[in-house]
ZAMARGU-4260 file (C-alpha; in steps of 0.2 Angstrom, whole numbers, plus 5000, padded with zeros to 4 digits):
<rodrens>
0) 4920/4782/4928 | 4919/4793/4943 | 4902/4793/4955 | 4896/4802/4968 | 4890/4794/4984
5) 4870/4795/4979 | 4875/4788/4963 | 4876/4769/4960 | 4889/4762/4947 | 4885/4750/4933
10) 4898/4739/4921 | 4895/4738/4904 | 4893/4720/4895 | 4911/4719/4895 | 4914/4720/4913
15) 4903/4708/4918 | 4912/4697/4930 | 4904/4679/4933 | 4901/4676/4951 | 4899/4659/4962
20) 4878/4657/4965 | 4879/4657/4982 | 4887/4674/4983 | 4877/4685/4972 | 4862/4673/4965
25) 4844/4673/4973 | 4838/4657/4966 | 4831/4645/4977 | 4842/4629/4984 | 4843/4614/4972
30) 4833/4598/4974 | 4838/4581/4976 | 4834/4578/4958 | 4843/4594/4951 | 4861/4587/4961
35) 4858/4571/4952 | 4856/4577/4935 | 4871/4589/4940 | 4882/4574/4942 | 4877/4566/4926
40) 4881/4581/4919 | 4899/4582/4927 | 4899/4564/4921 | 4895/4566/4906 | 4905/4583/4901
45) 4919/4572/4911 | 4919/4559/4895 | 4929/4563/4881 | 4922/4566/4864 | 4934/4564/4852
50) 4950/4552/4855 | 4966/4565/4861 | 4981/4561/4866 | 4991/4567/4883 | 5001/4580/4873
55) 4986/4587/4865 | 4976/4589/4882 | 4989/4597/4891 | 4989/4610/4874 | 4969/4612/4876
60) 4972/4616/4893 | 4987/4631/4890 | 4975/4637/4880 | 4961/4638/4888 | 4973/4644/4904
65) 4980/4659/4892 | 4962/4663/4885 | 4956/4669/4906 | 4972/4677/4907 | 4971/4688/4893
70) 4953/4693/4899 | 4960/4697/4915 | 4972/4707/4909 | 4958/4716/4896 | 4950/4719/4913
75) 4964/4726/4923 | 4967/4737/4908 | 4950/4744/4909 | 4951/4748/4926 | 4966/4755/4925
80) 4959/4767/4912 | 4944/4772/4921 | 4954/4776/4936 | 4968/4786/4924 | 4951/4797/4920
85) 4943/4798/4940 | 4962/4808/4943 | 4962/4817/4929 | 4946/4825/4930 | 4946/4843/4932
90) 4940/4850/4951 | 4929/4862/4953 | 4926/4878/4951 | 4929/4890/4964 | 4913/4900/4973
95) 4915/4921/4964 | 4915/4926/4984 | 4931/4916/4983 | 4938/4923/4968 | 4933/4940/4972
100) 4944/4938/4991 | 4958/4932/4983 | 4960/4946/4966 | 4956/4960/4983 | 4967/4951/4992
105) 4982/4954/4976 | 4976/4972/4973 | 4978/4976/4992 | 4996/4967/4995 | 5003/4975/4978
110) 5000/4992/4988 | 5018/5002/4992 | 5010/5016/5003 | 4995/5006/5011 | 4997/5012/5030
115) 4978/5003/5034 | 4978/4990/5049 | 4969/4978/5037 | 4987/4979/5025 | 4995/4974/5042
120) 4985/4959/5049 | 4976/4953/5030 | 4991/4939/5027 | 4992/4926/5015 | 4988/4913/5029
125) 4974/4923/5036 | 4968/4924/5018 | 4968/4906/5013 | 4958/4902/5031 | 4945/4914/5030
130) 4942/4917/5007 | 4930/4902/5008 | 4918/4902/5024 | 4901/4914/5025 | 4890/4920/5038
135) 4873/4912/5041 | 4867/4927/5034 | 4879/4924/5019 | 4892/4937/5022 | 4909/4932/5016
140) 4928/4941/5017 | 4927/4949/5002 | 4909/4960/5007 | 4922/4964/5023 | 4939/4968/5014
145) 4932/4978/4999 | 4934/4995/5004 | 4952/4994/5010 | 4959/4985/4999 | 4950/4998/4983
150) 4952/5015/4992 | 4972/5012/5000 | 4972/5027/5012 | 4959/5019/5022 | 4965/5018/5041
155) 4956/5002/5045 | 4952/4995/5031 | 4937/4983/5037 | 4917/4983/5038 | 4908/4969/5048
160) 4896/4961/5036 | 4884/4957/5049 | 4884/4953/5068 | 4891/4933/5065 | 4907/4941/5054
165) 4916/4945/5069 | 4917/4927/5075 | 4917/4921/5057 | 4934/4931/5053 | 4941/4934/5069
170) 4959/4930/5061 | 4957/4948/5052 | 4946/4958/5066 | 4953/4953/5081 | 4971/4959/5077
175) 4961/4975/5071 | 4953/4977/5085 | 4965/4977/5097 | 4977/4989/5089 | 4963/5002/5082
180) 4958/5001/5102 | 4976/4998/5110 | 4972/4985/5117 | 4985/4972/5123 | 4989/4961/5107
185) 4993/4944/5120 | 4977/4945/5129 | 4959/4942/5126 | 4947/4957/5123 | 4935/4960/5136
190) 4921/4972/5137 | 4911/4975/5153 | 4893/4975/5155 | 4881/4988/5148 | 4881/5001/5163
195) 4874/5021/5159 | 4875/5023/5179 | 4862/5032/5191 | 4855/5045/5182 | 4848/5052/5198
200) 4863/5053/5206 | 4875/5056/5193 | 4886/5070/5197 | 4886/5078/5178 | 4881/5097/5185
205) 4884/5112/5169 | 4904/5114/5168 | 4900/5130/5159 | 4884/5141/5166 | 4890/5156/5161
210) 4894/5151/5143 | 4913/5157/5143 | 4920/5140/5134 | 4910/5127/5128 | 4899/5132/5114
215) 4890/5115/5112 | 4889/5096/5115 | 4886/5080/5104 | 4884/5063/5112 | 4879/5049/5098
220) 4878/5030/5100 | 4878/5017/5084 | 4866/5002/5088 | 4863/4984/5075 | 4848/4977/5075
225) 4847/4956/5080 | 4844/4948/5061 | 4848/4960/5049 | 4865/4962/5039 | 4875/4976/5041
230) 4877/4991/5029 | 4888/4982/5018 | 4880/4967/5012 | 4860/4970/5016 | 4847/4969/5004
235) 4833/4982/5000 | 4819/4972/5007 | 4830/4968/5023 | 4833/4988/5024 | 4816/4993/5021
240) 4810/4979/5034 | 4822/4984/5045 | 4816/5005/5043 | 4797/4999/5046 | 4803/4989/5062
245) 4814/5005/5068 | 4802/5018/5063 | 4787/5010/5074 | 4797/5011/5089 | 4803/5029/5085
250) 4786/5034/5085 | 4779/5027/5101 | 4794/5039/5111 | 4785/5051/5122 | 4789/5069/5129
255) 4804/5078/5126 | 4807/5064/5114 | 4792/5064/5101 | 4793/5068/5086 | 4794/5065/5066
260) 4802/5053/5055 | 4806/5058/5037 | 4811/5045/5026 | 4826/5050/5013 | 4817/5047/4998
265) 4802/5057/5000 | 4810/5071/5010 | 4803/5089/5006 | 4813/5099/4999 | 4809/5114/5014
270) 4811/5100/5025 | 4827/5095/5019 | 4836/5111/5017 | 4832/5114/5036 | 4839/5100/5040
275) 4854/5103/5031 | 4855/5122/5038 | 4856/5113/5057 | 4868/5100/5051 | 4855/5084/5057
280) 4855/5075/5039 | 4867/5063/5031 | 4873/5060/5013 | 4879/5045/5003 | 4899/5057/5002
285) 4908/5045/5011 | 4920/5036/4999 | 4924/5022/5013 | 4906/5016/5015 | 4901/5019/4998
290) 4915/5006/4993 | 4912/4997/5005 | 4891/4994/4997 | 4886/5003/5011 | 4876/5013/5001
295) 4868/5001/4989 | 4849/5005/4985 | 4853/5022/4991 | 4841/5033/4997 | 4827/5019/4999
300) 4824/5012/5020 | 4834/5024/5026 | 4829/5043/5035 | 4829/5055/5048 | 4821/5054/5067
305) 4819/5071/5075 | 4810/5077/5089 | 4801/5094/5091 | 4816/5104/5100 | 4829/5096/5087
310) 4839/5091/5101 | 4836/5071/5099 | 4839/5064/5083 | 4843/5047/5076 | 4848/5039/5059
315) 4839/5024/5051 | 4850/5014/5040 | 4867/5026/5038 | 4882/5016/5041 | 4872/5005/5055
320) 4856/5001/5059 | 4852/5017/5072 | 4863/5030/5075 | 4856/5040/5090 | 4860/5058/5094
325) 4857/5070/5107 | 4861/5088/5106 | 4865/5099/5119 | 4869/5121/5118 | 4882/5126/5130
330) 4890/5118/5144 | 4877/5103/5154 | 4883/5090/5147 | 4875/5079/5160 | 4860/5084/5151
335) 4862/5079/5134 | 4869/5063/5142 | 4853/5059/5151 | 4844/5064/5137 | 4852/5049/5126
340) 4851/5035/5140 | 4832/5038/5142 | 4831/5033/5122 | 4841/5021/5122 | 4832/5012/5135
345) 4815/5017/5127 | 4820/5009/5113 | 4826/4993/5121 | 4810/4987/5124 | 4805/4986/5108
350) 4820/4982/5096 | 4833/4969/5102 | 4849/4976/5098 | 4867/4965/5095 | 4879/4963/5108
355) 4894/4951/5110 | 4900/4947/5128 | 4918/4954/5125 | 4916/4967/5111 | 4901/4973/5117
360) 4888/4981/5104 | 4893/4979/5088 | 4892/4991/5072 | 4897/4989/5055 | 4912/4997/5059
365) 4926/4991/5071 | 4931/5008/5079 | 4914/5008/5086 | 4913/4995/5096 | 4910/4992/5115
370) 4899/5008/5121 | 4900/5014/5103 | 4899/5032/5111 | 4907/5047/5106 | 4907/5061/5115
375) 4911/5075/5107 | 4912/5094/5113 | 4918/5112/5105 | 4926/5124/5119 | 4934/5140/5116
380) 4952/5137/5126 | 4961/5152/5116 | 4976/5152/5129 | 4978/5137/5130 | 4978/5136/5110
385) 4995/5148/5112 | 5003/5139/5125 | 5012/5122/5122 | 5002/5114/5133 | 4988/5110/5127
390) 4994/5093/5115 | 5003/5085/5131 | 4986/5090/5143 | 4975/5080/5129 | 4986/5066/5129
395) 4987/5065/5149 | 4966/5066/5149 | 4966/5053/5137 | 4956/5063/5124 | 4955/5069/5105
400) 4958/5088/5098 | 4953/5093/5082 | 4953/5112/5078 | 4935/5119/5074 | 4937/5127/5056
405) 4928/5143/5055 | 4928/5147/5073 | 4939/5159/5082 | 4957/5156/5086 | 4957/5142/5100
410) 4943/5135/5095 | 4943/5115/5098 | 4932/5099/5097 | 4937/5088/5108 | 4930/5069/5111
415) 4934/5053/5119 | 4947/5041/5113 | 4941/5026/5123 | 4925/5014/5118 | 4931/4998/5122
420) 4934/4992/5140 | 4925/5004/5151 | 4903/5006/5155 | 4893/5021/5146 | 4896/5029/5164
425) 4913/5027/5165 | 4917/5034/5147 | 4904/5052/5151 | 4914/5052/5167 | 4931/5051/5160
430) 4926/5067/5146 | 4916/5076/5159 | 4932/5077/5172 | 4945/5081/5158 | 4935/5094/5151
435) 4932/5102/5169 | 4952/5100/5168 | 4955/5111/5153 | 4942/5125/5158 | 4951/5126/5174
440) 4970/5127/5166 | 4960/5139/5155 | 4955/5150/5167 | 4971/5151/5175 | 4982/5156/5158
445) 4965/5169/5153 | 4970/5178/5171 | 4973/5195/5169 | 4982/5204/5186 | 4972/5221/5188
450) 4991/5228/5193 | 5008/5228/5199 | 5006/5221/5217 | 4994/5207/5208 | 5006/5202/5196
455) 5021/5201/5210 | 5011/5191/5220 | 5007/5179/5209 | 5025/5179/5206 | 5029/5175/5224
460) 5017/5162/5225 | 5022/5150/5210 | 5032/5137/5218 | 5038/5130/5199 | 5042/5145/5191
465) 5059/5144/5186 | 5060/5161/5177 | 5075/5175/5178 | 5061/5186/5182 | 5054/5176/5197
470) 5071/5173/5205 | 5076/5191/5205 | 5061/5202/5209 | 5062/5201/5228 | 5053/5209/5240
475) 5064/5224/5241 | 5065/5225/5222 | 5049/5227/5220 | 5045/5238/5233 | 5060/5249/5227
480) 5050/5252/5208 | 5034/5248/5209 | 5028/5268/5209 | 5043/5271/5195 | 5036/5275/5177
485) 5051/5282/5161 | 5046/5293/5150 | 5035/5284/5139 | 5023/5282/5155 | 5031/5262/5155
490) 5030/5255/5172 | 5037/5241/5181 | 5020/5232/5176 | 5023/5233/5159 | 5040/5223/5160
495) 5036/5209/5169 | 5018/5206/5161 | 5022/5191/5150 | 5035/5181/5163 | 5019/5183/5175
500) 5006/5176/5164 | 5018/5163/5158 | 5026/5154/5173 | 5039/5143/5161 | 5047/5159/5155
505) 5066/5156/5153 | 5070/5176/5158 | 5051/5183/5159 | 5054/5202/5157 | 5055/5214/5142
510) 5060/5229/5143 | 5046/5244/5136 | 5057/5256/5131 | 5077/5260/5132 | 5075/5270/5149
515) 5067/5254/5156 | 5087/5248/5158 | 5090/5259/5170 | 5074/5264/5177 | 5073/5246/5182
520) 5090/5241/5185 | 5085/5234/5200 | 5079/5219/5194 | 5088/5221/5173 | 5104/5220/5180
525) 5105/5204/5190 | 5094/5194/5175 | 5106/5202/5162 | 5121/5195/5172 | 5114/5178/5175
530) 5109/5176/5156 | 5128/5181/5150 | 5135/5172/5164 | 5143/5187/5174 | 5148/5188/5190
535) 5136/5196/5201 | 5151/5208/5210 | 5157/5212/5195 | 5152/5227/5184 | 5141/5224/5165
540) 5152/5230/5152 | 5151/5230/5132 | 5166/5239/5120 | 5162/5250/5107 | 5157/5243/5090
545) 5169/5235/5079 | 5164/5226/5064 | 5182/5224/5057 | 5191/5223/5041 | 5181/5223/5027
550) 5198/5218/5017 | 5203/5209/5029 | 5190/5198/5041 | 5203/5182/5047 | 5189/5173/5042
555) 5184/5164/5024 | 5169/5155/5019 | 5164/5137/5019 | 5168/5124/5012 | 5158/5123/4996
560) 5161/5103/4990 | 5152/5092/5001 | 5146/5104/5014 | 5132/5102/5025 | 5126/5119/5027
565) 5112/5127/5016 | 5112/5144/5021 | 5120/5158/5028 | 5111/5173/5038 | 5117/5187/5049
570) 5105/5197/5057 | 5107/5210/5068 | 5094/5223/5079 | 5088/5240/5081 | 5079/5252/5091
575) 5076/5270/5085 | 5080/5283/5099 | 5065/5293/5099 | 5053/5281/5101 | 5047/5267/5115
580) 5048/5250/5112 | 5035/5239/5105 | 5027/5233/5124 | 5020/5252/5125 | 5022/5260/5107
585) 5007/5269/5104 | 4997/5265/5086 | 5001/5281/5080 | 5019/5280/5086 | 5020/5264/5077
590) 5016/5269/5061 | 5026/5287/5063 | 5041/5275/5066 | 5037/5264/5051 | 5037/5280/5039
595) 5053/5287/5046 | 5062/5268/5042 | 5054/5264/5026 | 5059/5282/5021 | 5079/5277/5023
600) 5076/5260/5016 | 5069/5264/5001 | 5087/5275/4999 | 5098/5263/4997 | 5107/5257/4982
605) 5117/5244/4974 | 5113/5227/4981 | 5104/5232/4993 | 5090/5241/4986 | 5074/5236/4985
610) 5054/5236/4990 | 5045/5238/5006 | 5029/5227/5008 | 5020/5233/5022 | 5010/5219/5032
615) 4992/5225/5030 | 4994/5226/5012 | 5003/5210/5007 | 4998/5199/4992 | 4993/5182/4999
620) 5006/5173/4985 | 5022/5185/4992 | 5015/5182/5009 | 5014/5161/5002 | 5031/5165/4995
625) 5040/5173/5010 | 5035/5163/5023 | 5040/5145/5015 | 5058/5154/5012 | 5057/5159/5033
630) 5059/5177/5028 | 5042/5183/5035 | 5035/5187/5052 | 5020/5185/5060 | 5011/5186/5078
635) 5013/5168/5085 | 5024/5168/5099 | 5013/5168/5116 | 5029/5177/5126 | 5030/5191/5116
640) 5011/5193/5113 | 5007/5194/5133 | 5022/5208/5134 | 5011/5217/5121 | 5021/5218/5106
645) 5009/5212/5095 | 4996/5226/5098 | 4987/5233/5085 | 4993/5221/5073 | 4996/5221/5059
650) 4996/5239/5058 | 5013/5249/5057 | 5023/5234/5051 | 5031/5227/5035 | 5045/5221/5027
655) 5058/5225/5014 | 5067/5215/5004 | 5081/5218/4988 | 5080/5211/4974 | 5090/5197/4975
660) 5080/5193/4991 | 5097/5193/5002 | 5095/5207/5010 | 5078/5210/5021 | 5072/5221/5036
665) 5059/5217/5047 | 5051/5232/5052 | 5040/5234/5069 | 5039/5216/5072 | 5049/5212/5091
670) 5060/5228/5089 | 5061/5242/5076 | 5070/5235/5066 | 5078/5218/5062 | 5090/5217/5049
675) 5095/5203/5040 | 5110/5198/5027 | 5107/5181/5020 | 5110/5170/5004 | 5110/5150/4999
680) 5128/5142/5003 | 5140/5143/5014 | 5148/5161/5009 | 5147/5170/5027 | 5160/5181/5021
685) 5151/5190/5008 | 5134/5187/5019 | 5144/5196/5032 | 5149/5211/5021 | 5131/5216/5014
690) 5125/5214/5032 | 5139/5228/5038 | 5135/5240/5021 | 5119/5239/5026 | 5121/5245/5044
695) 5134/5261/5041 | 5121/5267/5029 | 5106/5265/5040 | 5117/5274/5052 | 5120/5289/5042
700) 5099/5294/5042 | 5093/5285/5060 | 5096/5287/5077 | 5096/5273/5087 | 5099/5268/5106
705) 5113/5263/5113 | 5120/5261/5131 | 5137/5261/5138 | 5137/5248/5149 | 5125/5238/5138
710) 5129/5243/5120 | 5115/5241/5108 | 5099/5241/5117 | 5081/5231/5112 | 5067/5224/5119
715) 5073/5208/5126 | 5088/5209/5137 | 5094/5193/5130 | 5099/5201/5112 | 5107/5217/5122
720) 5126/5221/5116 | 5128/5217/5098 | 5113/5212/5096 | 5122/5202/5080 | 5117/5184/5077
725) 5127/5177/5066 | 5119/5159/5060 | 5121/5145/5046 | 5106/5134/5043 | 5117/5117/5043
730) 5112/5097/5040 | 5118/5089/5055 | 5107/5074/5058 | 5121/5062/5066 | 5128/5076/5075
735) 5114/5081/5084 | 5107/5062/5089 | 5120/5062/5099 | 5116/5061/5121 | 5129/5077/5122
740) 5125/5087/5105 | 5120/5102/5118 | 5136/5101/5128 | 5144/5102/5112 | 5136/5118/5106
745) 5140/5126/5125 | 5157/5122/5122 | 5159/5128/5103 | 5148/5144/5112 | 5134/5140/5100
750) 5116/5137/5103 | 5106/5127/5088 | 5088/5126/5087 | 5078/5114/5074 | 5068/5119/5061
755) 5050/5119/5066 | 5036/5117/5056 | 5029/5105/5041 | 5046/5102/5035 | 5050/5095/5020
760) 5063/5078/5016 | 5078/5090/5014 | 5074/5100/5031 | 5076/5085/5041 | 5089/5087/5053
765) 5092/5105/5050 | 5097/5115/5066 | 5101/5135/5066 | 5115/5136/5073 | 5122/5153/5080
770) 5131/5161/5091 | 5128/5163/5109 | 5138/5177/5118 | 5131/5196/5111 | 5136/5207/5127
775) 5156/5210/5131 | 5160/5208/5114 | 5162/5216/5098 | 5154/5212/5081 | 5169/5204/5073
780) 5170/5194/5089 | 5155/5185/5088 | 5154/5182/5071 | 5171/5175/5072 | 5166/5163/5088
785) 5152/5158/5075 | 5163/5155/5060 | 5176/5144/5070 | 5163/5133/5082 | 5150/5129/5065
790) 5169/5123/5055 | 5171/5111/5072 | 5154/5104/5069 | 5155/5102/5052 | 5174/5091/5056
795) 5160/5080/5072 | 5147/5078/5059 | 5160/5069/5048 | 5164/5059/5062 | 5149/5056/5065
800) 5143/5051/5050 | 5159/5039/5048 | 5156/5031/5066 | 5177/5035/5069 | 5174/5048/5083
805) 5189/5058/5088 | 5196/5068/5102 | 5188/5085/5099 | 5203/5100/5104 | 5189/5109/5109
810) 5182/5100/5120
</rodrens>
């Protein structure tokens, strides 16, 4: 039989072994007469009893010999069994906090689309180190893999189950740690000392004291109390013990930080509808923690701290032990930051709160380690919202964006990425300067020039502005038109207003009506020649329109089997002659040019007849409907909006559409009108047809502008000529990785651009590709240049696909 080490084995009669005296006896040593009756004993047992002879003695004694063997071997048998029975015994059982890792542990590694960090670093070797230890305060790997591995869109994944379960399970949380703070993975984390810097001296001064930007400021830090478990794993009496401790401390604050505790379960309900109205309350919503048991006993030892002016608040027993928040309106953020440190150090001398040499304070969760502080602020940055340089300004200051939700356009709160690896002081400072950053870049895009000499002055003086515009307006030319208006009262002002407010313009001018190209062909001519690539001695020239042979095009379609291209479009411009362009189009105007248009629209017939949906009136499912087919318009680009084509929107504008929804016109948006054949596939010759149908019988009802020298004239000088744009929407995802895809497309005399937008798996590398020249030649002719450079880059894509490049004859 098996015994443990406090047990002392026994034999049964049967395995009783005699042993020599001396060995294992305590009898006392025999006496002289005791040895002599010994010997006569041995004599006497020495003489034989009965007579015997030689043969039968030595058979006595194989006898006798055989009779101690076979009680040996009953006795190695024995042992032999009771060994057989030690090995077989069954071990035992494994602890439940054990079994409950391992089970997590399946239901987490089973997981296809788990994208959390603790599905990365939770291997099977980590898993079989860490499943069987505990804390000191009995916390164990299952109470801190629970939530990520039940709710599988975690990002994280992990909750400390106390202070010790970071040393306990650093195999999981270190790995964590340093890729949720990247951090390098090959060396150590380190956290500096505790350091909130000289409040007397700190240069934090109101960013915002005229309360143009920043609308208000939240600074909270999560402290863990020495003793206690964390959310997850902490028992009511702990938690209540825990509040009273907390709550005593709160209440001994003084001045600006008095005030009142409310415990959750006994809140008022008055009290607790305020609260709520001034967002200073928590909940038990959050899935995470509530898997995680954060929530357990809920809403017993746990309430609200808030002093009299509602600018201080802390939690007791959320997701850790304290959460402390100060509040601040507008723009001194060195305020509320001031505010907080006195607290915290208030409450330093009475509450010993956990910190770890390298991690610094620690919280249940491990995005909040180090300063634990977040700094979080709403500011209004509504140019910069419409620039594109807002995401790479963030990233360079090293800080979060998140777009504020009911607030006005440009509306954003921004906050600190960094918590681990930098002093309290250090982290305000780094927010404080990056936000003093964006107000500044702000201010600069919210600039408005009062007038002309403003604007051309800024002009002059902006050394990286790269712009048509900026090249071309000289001295000389501006002094030559700045007094010159056409006859819609546009003035040179009101064509260079968007390339001055947006220095990284590519031309920077629009024009504001069709007289602006030659009130202003000063400064038009030169940017025109440059964007077409014209020679600056010789003379702009566009031929008459030609849009070919119905019958007979020199063109067919696409290639159906096996083709890359999802859709044709050709559209084409136009502006109506008696009225300006959209830069200085009155309201009224606006709407008198809508009636006349929708009034020849709604007159045409066959496939092109149809509905006009004018924008202010537009059903939210069409409006749904239109925009995820890209047929529909709206006001986002930031160019156009500084020329002023979007005023008064979305008044005057609209859209038709025929039935088949292959025919549509955009009316009012950049220019009068934008006219657009388009259909699924690769037929461009019958996309072509509708488009030139359409055209000839607008013609016949509407009068639109037109120049000699510049043939069809619109808004942007870019579009000038045909202002045809013939374009497929093709799938060219080899094509395009390539280093020279754009050499390509200047040599084929087509320019692609990619899909924008939330696309979906079968938009992935989509490009429009178009054509590129629309002045000095004719409607056929580009169209033509479109057709022949998309069926070269259908033959490269191919190639591409097939890694066997080619030499390209157009190359």
């Amino acid at each position: 039989m098996a015994t443990t080490e406090n047990e002392v084995p026994t034999t049964t009669s049967e395995e009783k072994v005699e042993k020599p005296q001396e060995e294992n006896s305590t009898a006392p040593p025999p006496t002289e007469n005791d040895i002599s009756a010994a010997e006569d004993d041995k004599s006497a047992s020495a003489a034989p009893e009965t007579d015997s002879t030689p043969a039968e003695d030595a058979a006595d004694k194989t006898d006798d010999k055989t009779e101690k063997e076979d009680k040996a071997d009953n006795t190695d048998k024995e042992n032999k069994e009771d060994e057989k029975t030690e090995k077989t015994e069954e071990p035992p059982a494994p602890e439940p906090h054990v079994v409950e890792a391992e089970e997590l542990f399946k239901q987490l590694s089973s997981a296809e689309n788990c994208q959390s960090l603790l599905h990365k670093h939770l291997t099977q070797a980590v898993l079989d180190k860490l499943k069987e230890k505990k804390t000191s305060l009995g916390g164990t790997l299952a109470n801190c893999i629970k939530s990520g591995c039940e709710i599988l869109d975690s990002s994280i994944g992990v909750y400390a189950c106390d202070q010790e379960g970071y040393k306990v399970f650093s195999d999981l949380f270190e790995p964590i740690i340093k890729e949720q703070h990247k951090l390098p993975e090959k060396k150590a984390v380190h956290h500096p000392h505790t350091d909130f810097g000289n409040l007397e001296k700190a240069n934090l001064e109101n960013l915002d004291p005229d309360d143009k930007f920043i609308v208000s400021s939240r600074i909270r830090i999560g402290r863990s109390q020495d003793g206690f478990s964390f959310a997850p794993v902490i028992n009511k009496e702990s938690r209540e013990q825990l509040e009273t401790k907390t709550v005593e401390a709160l209440n001994a604050l003084s001045d600006s930080l008095k005030g009142t505790y409310h415990k959750l379960a006994e809140l008022d309900a008055d009290v607790q509808k305020s609260l709520a109205e001034d967002n200073l309350t928590f909940d038990d919503s959050d899935r995470f923690l509530r898997a995680a048991g954060g929530y357990g006993d809920w809403p017993d030892g746990r309430g609200i701290f808030v002093n009299e002016e509602k600018n201080f608040v802390v939690w007791v027993n959320e997701e850790d032990h304290l959460r402390l928040f100060s509040l601040q309106k507008g723009g001194d953020i060195g305020a509320g930051y001031k505010r907080l440190v006195t607290a915290v150090k208030a409450l330093e001398e009475k509450l010993t709160f956990v910190r770890d040499d390298r991690l610094g304070y620690l919280t249940a969760c491990p995005s909040n380690l180090g300063t634990t502080m977040h700094v979080s602020v709403v500011i209004k940055v509504p140019h910069l919202a419409e620039s594109d340089k807002l995401k790479p300004l963030f990233e360079k200051l090293n800080l979060n964006a998140t777009v504020v939700e009911g607030e006005e356009v440009g509306a954003y709160q921004i906050s600190n990425k960094r918590l681990v690896g930098l002093t309290e002081f250090q982290s305000i400072s780094e927010i404080y300067q990056g936000l003093k950053e964006i107000i500044k870049q702000e201010k600069e895009l919210a600039w408005r020039p009062e007038n002309v000499g403003e604007m051309f002055e800024h002009l002059s003086k902006a050394k990286t502005c790269k712009s048509l515009v900026k090249k071309h307006l000289t001295k000389d030319v501006y002094e030559k038109l700045k007094e010159k208006k056409t006859a819609h009262e546009a003035t040179l002002g009101d064509c260079i207003i968007s390339g001055t407010l947006h220095l990284d313009s590519t031309i920077g001018v629009y024009a504001a009506d069709a007289e602006s190209y030659t009130e202003f062909a000063p400064l038009f001519d030169p940017i025109i020649k440059e964007h077409n690539k014209i020679k600056a001695a010789d003379a702009i020239a566009h031929p008459a329109a030609d849009f070919g042979d119905l019958e007979n095009l020199g063109f067919t379609e696409f290639e159906a089997e096996g083709s890359p291209i999802v859709s044709t479009r050709v559209g084409i411009a136009r502006s109506h002659k008696d009225f300006a362009f959209s830069p200085v189009l009155k309201s009224e105007d606006r709407v008198q040019a809508e009636q006349k248009i929708v009034e020849v629209l709604k007159a045409l017939e066959g496939d092109l007849k149809g509905s006009y949906h004018s924008l202010e009136g537009l059903s939210t499912e069409l409006q749904d409907e239109l925009l995820k087919e890209r047929l529909l318009f709206s006001n986002t680009d930031r160019f156009l909006k500084a020329a002023g084509v979007y005023n008064d929107w979305p008044a005057g504008r609209g859209i038709f559409i025929n039935e088949e929804k292959t025919f549509v016109v955009w009316v009012n948006e950049q220019d009068h009108l934008r006219i657009f054949s388009t259909q699924k596939g690769g037929d461009v010759v019958g996309v072509y047809k509708r488009l030139v149908n359409a055209i000839k019988s607008l013609d016949e009802k509407l009068t639109f502008a037109r120049d000699e020298r510049l043939g069809n004239l619109t808004v942007c000088p870019s579009d000038l000529g045909t202002a045809l744009r013939a374009s497929v929407f093709i799938k060219i995802p080899n094509l395009s990785a390539r280093k020279n895809f754009k050499t390509v497309c200047d040599n084929l005399k087509l320019q692609a651009r990619a899909l924008e937008g939330e696309l979906t798996e079968e938009e992935v590398g989509v490009f429009e590709v178009s054509n590129k020249r629309s002045l000095g030649v004719t409607e056929i002719e580009a169209v033509k240049e479109m057709v022949s450079g998309v069926q070269e880059m259908v033959r490269l894509e191919k190639e591409a696909a097939n890694s066997k490049p080619k030499s390209c004859t157009v190359l």
